[in-house]
N, C-alpha and C positions, 0 to 999 in steps of 0.2 A: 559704651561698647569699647572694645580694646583697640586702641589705634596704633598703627605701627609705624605708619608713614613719619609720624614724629620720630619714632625710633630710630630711622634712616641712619641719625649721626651716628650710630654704631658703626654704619661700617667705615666709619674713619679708620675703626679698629684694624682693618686689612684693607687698606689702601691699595690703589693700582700700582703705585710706587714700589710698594712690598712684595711683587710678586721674586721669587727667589728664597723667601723666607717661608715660616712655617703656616699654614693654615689651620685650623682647629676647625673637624666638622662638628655634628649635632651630636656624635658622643662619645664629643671630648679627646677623638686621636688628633694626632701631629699626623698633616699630611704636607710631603715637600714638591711645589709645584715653581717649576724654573722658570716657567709661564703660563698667562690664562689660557686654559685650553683651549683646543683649538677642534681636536676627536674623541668626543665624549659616547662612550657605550653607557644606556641604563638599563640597569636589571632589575627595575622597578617600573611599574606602568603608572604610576601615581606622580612618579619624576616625569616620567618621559611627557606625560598631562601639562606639569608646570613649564617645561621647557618649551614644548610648544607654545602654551598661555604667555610666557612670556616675551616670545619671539627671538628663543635662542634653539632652535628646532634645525638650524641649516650645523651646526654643532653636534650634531648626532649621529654617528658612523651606526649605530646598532643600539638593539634593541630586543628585548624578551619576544617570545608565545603570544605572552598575557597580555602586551603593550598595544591593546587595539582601539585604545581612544586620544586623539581624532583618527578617524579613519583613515588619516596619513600613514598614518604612526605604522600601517601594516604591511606600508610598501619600504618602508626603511630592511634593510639587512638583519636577519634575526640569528641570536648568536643561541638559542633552544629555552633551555623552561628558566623560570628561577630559583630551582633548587636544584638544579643543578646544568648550567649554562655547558656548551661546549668551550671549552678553554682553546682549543685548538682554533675553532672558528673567529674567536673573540680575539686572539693575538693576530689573526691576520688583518683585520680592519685596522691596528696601531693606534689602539686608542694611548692618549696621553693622561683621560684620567677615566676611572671608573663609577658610575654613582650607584650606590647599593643601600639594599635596607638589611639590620638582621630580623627582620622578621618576613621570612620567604626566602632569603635567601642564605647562605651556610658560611659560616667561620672558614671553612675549610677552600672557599671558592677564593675570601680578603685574600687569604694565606699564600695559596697559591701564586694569585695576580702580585701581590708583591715578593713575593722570589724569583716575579718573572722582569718586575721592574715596573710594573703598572701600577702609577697611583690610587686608592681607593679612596673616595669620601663616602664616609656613612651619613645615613640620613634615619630619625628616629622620631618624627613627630608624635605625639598624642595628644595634644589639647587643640583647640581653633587656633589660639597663640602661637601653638607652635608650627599647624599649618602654613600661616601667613608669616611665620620667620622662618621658615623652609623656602618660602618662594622668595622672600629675600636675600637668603642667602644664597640661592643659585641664581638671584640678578648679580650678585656680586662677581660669584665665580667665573662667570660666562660675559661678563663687562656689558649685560642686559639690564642696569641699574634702573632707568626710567620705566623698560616694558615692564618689568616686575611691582613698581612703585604704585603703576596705573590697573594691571593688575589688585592689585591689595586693597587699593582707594574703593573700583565698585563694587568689593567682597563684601568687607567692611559698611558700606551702603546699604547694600541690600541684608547684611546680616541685621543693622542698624532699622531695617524698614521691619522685617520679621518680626524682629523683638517689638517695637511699636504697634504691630497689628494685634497680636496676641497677650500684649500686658492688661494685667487688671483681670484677667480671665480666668475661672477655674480649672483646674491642671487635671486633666482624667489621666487614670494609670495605666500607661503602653506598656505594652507587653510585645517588643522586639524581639523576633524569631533571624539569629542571623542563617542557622542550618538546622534543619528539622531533624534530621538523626546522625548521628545524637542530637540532640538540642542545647547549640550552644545562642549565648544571648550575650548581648552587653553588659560587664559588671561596673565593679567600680576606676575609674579614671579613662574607661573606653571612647574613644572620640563620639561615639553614637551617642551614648548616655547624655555628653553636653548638648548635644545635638537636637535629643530631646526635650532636653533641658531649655534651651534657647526656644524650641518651635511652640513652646507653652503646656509641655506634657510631664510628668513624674513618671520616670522608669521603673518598674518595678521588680526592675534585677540590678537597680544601683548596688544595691546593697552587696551584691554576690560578690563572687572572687577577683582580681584584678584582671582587668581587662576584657575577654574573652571566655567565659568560663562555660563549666557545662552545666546545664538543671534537667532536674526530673520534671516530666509530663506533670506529674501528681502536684509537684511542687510548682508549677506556672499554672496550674488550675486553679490552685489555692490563693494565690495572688489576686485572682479576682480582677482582671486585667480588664478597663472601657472600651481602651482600643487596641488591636493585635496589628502589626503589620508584621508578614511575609517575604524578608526576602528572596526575588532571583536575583539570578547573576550573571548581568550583562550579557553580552556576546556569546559568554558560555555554557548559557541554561540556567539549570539546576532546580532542582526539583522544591518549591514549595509547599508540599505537601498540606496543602488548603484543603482536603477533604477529609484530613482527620481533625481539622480542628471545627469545620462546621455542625460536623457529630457532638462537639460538646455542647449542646444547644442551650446549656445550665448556665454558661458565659456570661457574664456581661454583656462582654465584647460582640460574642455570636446571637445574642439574644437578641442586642438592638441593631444588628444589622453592620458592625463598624467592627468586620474582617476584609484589611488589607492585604495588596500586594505592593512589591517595590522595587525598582531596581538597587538592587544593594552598591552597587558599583559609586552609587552618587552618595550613599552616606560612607561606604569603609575605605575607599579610596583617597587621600587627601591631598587631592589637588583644587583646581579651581573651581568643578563641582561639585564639592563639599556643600558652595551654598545653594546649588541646584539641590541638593540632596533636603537641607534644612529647608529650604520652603516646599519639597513637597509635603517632606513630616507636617510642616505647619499646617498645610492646607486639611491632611488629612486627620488631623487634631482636631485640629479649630477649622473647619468649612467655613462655620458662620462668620468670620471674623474676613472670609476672603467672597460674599456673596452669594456662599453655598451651602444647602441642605445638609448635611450627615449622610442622607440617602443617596445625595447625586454625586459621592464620591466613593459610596460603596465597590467593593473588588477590588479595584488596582488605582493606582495611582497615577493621574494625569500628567 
């Protein structure tokens, strides 16, 4: 399994010594910070996850809508949505750096924040590697070097434990529902896809288009999928629409009984539940490999 903790000697690359100089986030800007920050806004609820995880959470002037895990997270100062943040609210808290993804949140939001003089670090993970070089590199930035490292060690672990339950097993083909309509699914390089990958399952929308794409009903029936999981979404609902798929009762999946539900939150988020997220996939894959039926984890996911 991919161990980072070795890789620590990177951040000799940006030393504590170096603050004044340039920083290079996850894709690849120059950001110039005079010092480690001190009032950090995130406009990402997947950051705002790891900062807490790591115990750089007293660091956080603000914070998205969406930012409602740990349930701390909800009493921090919220600066509105992530596509499009109050700028007005967000410069009054003084943040010294900004932490952002472009996937949710808008070119035009960086743009701004630095005309205003606010530094921006983008964040851009997609693989497990880069989850766990995410949380590294905001142990760096936030001088949380150890909480982040300890962090990583029981990610790692239990990723490590996963993948031993589930080797040597036959892979049935999942069929991940991230939003029922349209119906988009995990493609190819999608953090889920590995996900499933890792939990002992073959995706059956690896194949599709990068990342996030969308498929026809017609065309995921055809797939012939063993097991279906259902994502909702967290805190904020969202409709699974598990009653159109138990009408295909020609399924596989619905035939033999192995239509999930899931909290999405724990596989698309990628923070420190990412591996919360992989061992429910696991379980609901592979039961038997965790002392359980296929039946007694029928519906949703423990």
């Amino acid at each position: 399994m991919i161990s980072l903790i070795a890789a620590l000697a990177f951040l000799a690359l940006v030393p504590a010594s170096a603050w004044g100089l340039d920083v290079v986030d996850q894709v690849g800007r120059t950001v110039k910070l005079s010092a480690p920050p001190q009032r950090i806004v995130s406009l990402d609820p997947s950051v705002t996850e790891v900062l807490y995880a790591i115990g750089a959470h007293d660091l956080l002037v603000g914070v998205t809508d969406f930012c409602d895990y740990p349930p701390e997270a909800r009493r921090k100062p919220h600066v509105g949505d992530m596509l499009s943040p109050n700028l007005e609210t967000l410069v009054t808290l003084k943040p010294d750096l900004v932490v952002a993804t472009r996937e949710g949140n808008r070119k035009e939001t960086f743009d701004q924040l630095e005309r205003l003089g606010i530094a921006v670090y983008l964040v851009d993970p997609v693989t497990v590697r880069d989850v766990l070089k995410l949380m590294m590199d905001l142990g760096e930035l936030t001088s949380h070097r150890d909480g982040a490292a300890a962090v990583i060690r029981d990610l790692e672990r239990r990723i490590a434990a996963v993948q031993e339950r589930v080797a040597d097993r036959p892979r049935p083909r999942v069929l991940y529902v991230l939003w029922p309509e349209p119906l988009v699914v995990p493609g190819r390089g999608a953090l889920v896809t590995e996900l499933i990958t890792l939990a002992g399952g073959a995706s059956v929308t690896a194949d599709q288009g990068q990342g996030y794409p969308r498929l026809s009903l017609e065309a995921a029936v055809g797939r012939k999928p063993e097991v279906i999981i259902l994502a909702r979404h967290g805190s904020r609902g969202g409709a699974t629409a598990r009653e159109q798929w138990q009408r295909l009762e020609s399924m596989p999946a619905v035939k033999s009984g192995r239509l999930y539900t899931a909290d999405g939150d724990l596989m698309h988020r990628y923070g420190p539940r990412m591996v919360v997220g992989l061992e429910t996939l696991a379980r609901l894959i592979h039961p038997e490999a965790f002392g359980q039926p296929a039946a007694a984890t029928r519906g949703a996911a423990r």
